[in-house]
N, C-alpha and C positions, 0 to 999 in steps of 0.2 A: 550215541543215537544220532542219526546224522537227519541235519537240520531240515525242514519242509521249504519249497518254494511258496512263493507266492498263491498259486494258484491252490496248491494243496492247506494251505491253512485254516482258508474261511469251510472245504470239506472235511476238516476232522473234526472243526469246532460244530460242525453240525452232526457230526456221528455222535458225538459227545453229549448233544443236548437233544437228539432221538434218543438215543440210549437210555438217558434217563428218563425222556418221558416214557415209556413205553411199559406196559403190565408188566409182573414176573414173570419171569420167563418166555418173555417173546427175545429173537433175536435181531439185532441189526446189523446187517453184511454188508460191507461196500464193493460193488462190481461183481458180484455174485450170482449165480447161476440156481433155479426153484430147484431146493432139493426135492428126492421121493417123496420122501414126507415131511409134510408141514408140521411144526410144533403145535402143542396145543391155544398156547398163546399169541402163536401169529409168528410170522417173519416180515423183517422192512430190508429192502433192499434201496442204497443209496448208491446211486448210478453217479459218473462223475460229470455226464455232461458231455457239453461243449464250450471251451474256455474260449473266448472272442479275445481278437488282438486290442492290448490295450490303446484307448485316448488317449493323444497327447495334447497336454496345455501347454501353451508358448508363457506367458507372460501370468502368473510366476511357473515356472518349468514343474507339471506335477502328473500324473499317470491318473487315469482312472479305468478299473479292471471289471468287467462285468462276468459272472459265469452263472450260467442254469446249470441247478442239478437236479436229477430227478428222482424222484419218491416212490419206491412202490411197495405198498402193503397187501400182506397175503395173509388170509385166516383161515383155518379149515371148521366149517362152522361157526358157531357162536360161543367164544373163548369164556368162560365162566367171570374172567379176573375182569370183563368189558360191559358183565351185564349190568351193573350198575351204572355205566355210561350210556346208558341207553336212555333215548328220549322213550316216555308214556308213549302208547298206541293209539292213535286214532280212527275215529271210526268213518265210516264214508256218510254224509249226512242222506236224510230216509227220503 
């Protein structure tokens, strides 16, 4: 298995902890493109960003690496495995 850099580690460890949160059967694709069709559960697409050139600290000698990545969730409908997450309805006051 050949090793992750830097930049790619703190993105897997987040494919990893989407993945798990996510209902049964939804997917989460990294750099992926909307298929035809959506799953019933949803699809999460993790984009990898833009990695910015790391800080350097002089005194003690140490890096700091910042990257955005980005999020995007697709549902078609209202996924059956979500409707328990759902806040109560409100009503518009009279």
């Amino acid at each position: 298995m050949p090793t992750q850099s830097t930049a790619e580690r703190p993105l897997a460890s987040l494919h990893i902890l989407l993945s798990g949160a996510m209902p049964p059967g939804a997917k989460v694709l990294p750099n992926a493109i909307l298929p035809e069709t959506v799953p019933a559960a949803g699809v999460v697409f993790l984009r990898d960003g833009d990695p910015e050139p790391p800080e350097v600290w002089l005194s003690p000698p140490g890096y700091y690496f910042e990257h955005r990545a980005e999020i995007e969730v697709v549902v078609d409908g209202t996924p059956p495995a979500w409707d328990d997450h759902r806040p109560p309805a409100r009503q518009a006051p009279k």
